[in-house]
PAZA-447812 format. One record per residue: residue number from 1; residue in three letters; x, y, z of N, C-alpha, C in turn. Coordinates in Angstrom, 1 decimal, padded with zeros to 4 digits. Last residue first. Layout:
! PAZA-447812
+-----+--------+--------+--------+--------+--------+--------+--------+--------+--------+--------+
| num | residu |    n.X |    n.Y |    n.Z |   ca.X |   ca.Y |   ca.Z |    c.X |    c.Y |    c.Z |
+-----+--------+--------+--------+--------+--------+--------+--------+--------+--------+--------+
| NUM |    ALA |      X |      Y |      Z |      X |      Y |      Z |      X |      Y |      Z |
...
+-----+--------+--------+--------+--------+--------+--------+--------+--------+--------+--------+
//
This chain:
! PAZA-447812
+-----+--------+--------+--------+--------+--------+--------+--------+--------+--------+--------+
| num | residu |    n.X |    n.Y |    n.Z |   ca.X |   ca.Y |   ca.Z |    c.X |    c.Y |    c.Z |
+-----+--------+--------+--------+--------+--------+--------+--------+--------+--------+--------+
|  65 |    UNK | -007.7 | -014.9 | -008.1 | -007.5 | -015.0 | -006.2 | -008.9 | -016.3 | -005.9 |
|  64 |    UNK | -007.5 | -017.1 | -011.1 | -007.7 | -015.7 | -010.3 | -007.4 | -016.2 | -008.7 |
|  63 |    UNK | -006.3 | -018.8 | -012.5 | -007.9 | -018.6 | -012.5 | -008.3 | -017.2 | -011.4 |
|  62 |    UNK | -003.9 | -019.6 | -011.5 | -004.2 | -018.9 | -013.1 | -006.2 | -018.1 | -013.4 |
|  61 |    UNK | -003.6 | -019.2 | -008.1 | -003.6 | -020.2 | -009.4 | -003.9 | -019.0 | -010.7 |
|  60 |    UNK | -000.9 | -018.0 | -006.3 | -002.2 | -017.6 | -007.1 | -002.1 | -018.5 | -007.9 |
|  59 |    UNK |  001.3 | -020.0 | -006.3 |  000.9 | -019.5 | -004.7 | -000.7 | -018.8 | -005.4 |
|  58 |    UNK |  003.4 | -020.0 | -008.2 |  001.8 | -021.1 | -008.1 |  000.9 | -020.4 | -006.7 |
|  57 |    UNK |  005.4 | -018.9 | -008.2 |  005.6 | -020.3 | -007.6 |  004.1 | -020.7 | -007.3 |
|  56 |    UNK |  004.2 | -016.7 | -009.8 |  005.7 | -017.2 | -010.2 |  005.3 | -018.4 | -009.9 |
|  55 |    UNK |  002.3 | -015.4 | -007.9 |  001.8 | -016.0 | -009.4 |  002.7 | -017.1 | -009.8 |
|  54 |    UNK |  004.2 | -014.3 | -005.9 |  002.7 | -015.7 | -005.7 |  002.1 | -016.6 | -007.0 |
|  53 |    UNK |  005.5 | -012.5 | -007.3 |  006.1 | -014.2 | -006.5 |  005.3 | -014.8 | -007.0 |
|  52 |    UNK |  003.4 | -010.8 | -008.3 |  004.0 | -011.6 | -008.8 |  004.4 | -012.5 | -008.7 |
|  51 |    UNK |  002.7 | -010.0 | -005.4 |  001.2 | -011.1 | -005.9 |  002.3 | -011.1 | -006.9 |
|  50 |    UNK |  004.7 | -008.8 | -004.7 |  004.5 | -009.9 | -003.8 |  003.2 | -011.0 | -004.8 |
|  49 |    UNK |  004.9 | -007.1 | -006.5 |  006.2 | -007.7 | -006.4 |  005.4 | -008.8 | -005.5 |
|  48 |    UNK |  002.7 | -005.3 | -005.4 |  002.5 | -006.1 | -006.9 |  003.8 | -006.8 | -006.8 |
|  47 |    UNK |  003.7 | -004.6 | -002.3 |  001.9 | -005.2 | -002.8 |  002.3 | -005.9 | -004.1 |
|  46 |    UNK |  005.4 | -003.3 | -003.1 |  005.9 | -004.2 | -002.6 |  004.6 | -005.9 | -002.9 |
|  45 |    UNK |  004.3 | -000.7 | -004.5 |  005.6 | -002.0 | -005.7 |  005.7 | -003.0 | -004.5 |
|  44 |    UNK |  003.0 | -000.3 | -002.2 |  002.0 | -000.4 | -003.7 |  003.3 | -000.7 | -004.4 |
|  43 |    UNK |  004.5 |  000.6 | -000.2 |  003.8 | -000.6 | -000.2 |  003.2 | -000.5 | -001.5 |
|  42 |    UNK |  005.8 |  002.8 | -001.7 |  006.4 |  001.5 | -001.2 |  006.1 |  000.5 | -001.0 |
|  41 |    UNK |  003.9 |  004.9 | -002.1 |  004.1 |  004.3 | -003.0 |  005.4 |  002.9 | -002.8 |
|  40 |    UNK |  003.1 |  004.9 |  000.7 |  002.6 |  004.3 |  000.0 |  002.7 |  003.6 | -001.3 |
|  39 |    UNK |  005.3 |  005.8 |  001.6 |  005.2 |  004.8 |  002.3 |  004.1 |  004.2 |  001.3 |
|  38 |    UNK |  005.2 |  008.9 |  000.1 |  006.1 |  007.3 |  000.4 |  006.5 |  006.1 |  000.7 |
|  37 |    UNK |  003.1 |  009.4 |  001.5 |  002.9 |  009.2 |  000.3 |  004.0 |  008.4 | -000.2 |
|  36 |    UNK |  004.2 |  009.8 |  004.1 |  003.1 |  008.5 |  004.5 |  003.0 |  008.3 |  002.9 |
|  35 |    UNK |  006.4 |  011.9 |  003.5 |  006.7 |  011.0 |  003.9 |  005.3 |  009.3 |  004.2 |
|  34 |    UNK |  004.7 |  013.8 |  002.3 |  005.6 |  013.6 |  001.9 |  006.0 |  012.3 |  002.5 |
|  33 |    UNK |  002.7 |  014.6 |  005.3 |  002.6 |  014.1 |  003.5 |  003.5 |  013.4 |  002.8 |
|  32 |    UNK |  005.1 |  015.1 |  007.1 |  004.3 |  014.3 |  007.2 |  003.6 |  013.5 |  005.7 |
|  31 |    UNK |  005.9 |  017.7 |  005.6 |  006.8 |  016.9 |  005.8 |  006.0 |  015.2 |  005.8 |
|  30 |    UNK |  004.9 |  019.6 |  005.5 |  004.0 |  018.6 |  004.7 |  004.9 |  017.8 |  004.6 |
|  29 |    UNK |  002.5 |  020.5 |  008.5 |  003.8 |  020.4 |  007.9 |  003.8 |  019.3 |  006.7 |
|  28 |    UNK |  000.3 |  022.7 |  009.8 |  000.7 |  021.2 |  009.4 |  001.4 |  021.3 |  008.6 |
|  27 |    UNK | -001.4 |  024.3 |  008.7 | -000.2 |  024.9 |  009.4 |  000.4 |  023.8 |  009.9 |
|  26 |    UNK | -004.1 |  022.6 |  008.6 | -004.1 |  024.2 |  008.3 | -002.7 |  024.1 |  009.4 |
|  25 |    UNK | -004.8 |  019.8 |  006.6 | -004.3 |  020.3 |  007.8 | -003.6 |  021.7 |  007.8 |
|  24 |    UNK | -004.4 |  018.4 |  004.3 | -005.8 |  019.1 |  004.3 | -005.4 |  020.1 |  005.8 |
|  23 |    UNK | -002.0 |  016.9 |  004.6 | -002.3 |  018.0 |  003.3 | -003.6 |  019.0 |  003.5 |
|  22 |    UNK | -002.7 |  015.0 |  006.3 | -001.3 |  015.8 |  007.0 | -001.5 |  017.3 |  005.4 |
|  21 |    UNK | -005.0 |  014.0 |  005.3 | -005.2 |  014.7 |  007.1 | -003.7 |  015.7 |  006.8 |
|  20 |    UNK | -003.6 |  012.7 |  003.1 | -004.6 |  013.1 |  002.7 | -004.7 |  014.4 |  003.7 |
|  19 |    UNK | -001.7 |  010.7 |  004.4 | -001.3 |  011.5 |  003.7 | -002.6 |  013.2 |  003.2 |
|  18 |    UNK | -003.8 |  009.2 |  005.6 | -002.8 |  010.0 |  006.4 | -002.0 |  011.0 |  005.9 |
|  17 |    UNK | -004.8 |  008.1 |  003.3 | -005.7 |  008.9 |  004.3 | -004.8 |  009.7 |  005.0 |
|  16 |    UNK | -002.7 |  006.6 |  002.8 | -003.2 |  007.3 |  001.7 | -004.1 |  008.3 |  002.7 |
|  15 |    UNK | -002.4 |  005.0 |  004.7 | -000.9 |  005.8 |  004.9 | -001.6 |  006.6 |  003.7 |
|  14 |    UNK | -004.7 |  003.8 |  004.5 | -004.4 |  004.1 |  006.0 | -003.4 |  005.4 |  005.2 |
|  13 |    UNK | -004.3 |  002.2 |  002.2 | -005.5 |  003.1 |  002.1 | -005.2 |  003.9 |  003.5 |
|  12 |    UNK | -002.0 |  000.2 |  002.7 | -002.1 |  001.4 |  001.4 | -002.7 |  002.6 |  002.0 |
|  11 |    UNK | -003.4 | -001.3 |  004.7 | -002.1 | -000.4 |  005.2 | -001.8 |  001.1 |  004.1 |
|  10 |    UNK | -005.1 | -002.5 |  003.2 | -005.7 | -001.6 |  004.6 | -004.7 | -000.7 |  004.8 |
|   9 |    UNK | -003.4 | -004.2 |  001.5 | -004.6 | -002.8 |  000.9 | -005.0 | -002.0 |  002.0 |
|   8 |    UNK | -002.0 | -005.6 |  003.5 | -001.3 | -004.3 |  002.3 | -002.1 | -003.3 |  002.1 |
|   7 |    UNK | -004.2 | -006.7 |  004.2 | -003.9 | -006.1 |  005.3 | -002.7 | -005.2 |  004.2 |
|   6 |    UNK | -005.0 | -008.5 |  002.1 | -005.9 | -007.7 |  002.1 | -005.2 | -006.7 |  003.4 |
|   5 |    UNK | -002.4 | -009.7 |  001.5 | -002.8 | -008.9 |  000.5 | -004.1 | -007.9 |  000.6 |
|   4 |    UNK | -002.8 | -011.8 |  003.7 | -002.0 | -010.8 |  003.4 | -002.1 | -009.8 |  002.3 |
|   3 |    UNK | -004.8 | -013.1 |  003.1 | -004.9 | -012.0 |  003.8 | -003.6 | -011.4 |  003.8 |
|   2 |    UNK | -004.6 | -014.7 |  000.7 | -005.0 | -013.4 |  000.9 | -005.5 | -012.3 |  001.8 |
|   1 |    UNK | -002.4 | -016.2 |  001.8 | -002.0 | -015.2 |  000.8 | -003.0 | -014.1 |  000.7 |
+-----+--------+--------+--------+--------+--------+--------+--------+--------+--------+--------+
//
């Protein structure tokens, strides 16, 4: 479980950075932006829907990761 949750955060912080390169980029399209900012805010409800399950069926104990 926690690596999965640590490869979400890598993938977040990646498609956040990517978003970041496609906005700072002179005559770059922000199509690009738009769409990796997407992806992030997709993986960030998938990220908290997944540590909920984990909570739900015990998969996180109550004392933390």
């Amino acid at each position: 479980m926690k690596i999965v949750v640590v490869l979400m955060l890598v993938a977040i912080l990646f498609s956040l950075f990517t978003a970041l390169r496609g906005v700072l980029k002179r005559g770059g399209s922000q199509d690009k932006a738009v769409k990796a900012l997407t992806l992030r805010v997709a993986l960030s409800i998938s990220l908290f829907v997944l540590l909920m399950v984990g909570f739900y069926f015990g998969l996180i104990p109550t004392t933390g990761l």
